[in-house]
C-alpha positions in Angstrom: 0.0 0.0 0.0 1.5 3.5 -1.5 0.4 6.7 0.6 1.3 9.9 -0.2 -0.2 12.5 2.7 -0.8 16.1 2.5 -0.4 16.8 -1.5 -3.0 19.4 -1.5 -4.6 21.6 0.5 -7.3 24.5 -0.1 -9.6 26.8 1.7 -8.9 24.1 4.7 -9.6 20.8 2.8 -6.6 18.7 3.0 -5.7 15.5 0.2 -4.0 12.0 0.4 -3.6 9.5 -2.1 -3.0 5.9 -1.9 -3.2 2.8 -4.0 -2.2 -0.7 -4.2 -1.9 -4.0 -6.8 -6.3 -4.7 -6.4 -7.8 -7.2 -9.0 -11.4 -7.2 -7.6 -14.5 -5.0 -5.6 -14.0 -7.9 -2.6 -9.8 -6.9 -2.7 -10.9 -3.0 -2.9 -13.3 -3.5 -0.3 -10.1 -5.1 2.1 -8.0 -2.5 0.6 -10.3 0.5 1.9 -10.8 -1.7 4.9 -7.1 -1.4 5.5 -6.4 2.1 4.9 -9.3 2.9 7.5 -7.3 1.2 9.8 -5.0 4.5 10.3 -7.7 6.5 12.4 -6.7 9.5 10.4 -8.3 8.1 7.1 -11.1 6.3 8.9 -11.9 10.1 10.2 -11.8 11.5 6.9 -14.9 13.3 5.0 -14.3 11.3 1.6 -12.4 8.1 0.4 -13.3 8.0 -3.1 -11.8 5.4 -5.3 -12.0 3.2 -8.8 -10.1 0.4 -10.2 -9.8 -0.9 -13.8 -9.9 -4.9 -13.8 -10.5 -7.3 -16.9 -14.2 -7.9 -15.8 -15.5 -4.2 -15.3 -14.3 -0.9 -14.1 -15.3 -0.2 -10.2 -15.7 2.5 -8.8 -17.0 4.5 -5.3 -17.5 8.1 -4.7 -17.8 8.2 -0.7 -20.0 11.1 -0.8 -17.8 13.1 -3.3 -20.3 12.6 -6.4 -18.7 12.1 -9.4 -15.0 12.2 -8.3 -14.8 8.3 -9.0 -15.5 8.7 -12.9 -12.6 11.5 -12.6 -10.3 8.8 -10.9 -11.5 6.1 -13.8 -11.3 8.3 -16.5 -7.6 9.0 -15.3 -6.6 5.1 -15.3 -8.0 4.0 -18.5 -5.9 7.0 -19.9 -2.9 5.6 -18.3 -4.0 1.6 -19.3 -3.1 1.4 -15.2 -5.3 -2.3 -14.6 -5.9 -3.8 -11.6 -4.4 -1.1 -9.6 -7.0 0.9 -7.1 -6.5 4.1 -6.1 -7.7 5.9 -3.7 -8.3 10.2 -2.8 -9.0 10.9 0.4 -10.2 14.3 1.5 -11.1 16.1 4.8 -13.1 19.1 4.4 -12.2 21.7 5.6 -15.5 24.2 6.2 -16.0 25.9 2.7 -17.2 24.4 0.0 -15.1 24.0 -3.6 -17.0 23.6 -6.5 -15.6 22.1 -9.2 -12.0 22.9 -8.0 -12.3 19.7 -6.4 -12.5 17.8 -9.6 -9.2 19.8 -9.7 -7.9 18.5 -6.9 -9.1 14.8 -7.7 -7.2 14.9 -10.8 -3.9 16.5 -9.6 -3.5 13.7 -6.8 -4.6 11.1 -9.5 -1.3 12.5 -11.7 0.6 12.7 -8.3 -0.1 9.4 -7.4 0.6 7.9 -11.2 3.8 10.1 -11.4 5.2 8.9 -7.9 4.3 5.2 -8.5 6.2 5.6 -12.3 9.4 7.0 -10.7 9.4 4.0 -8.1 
């Protein structure tokens, strides 16, 4: 399990991303499982996620409607398969329209750029 914490913040809300090798909804379900195990993720406001496998592509926004489509849309760009990650955000009071779309994305490319390098 990759986390990378504090990669954004705005207006108070604060971003992590994380991901892991995940080649079905029962594995992203123990995956999520897992990463609420750290209180500070299990506190969080959102832990959106999607995952590209050979049967279908999964996907969960946690509240954060529509983020998950962002996060797929971002891995069948890349051809990343059976790889889930995972945004987490805590809000932080104000509200950020489609900036957080913004946000999504950027620690989607974060994420995809960190795990490259490695």
């Amino acid at each position: 399990m990759r986390i990378l914490e504090n990669i954004i913040s705005d207006r108070g809300s604060k971003y992590a991303v994380s991901g892991g090798a995940c080649a079905s909804e029962e594995d992203a379900k123990a995956f999520i499982k897992e990463l609420c195990r750290k209180k500070k993720f299990a506190k969080a406001t959102h832990n959106t996620w999607a995952l590209m496998t050979d049967d279908a592509p999964l996907k969960n926004d946690d509240g954060e409607a529509g983020a998950g489509n962002v996060i797929l849309r971002m891995l069948e760009r890349e051809g990343l398969r059976d790889h889930i990650i995972v945004v987490t955000r805590w809000f932080g009071g104000k509200h950020l329209g489609g900036d957080r779309f913004r946000h999504v994305q950027e620690a989607v490319r974060i994420y995809i750029s960190d795990l490259r390098a490695s």
